[in-house]
C-alpha positions as CSV (number, residue, x, y, z in Angstrom):
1,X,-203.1,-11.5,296.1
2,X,-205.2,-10.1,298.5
3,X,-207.3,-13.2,299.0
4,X,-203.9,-15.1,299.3
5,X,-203.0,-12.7,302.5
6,X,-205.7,-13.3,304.2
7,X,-205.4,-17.4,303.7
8,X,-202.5,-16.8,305.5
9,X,-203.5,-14.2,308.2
10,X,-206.3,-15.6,309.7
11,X,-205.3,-19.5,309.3
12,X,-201.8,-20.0,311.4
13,X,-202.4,-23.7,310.7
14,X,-202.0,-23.1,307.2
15,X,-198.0,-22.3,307.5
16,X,-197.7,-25.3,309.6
17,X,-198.5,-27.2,306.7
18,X,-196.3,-26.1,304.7
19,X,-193.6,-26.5,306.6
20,X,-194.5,-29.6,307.0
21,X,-194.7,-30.4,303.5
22,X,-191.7,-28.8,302.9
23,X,-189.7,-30.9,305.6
24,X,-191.0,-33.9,304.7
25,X,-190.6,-33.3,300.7
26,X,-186.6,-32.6,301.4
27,X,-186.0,-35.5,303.6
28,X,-187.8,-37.7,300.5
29,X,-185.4,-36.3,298.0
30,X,-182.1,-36.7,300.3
31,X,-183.1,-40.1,302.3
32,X,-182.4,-43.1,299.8
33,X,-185.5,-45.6,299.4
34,X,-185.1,-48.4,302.1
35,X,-185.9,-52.0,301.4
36,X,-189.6,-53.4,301.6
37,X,-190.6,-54.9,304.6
38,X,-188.5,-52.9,306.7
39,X,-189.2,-50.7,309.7
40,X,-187.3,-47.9,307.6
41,X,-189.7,-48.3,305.1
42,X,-192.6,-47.8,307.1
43,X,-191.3,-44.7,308.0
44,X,-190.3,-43.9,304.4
45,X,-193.9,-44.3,303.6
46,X,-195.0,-41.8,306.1
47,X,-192.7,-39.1,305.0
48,X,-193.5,-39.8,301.2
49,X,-197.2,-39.0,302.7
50,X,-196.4,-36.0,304.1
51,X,-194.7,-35.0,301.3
52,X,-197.2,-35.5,299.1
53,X,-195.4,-37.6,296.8
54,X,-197.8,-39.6,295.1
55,X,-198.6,-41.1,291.7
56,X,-195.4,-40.9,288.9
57,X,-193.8,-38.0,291.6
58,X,-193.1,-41.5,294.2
59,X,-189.7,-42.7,294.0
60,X,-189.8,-46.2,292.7
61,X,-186.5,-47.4,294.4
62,X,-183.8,-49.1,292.2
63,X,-183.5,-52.3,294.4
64,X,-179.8,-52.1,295.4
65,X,-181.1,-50.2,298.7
């Protein structure tokens, strides 16, 4: 736990991350998947990035977007 306190402490960049992961994983779950090819999309694919959402955790999209 210790360890974990000083991760914190003496790296302020480290809590910027988060929130940044955290931002950009709540705006992936509440934004619907735009269509490919889109400028929306482009942007999608940035904040699925940043969100880390990657592999079988990506939203696939169900085509009616």
């Amino acid at each position: 736990m210790e360890t974990l306190f000083e991760l914190l402490q003496e790296n302020p960049w480290f809590s910027v991350f988060t929130a940044a992961v955290f931002f950009a994983s709540s705006l992936a779950a509440v934004l619907p998947t735009p269509k490919e090819g889109s400028v929306l999309a482009k942007i999608y694919s940035v904040v699925d990035l940043l969100a880390i959402n990657i592999g079988k955790a990506k939203d696939k999209g169900d085509g009616k977007s």
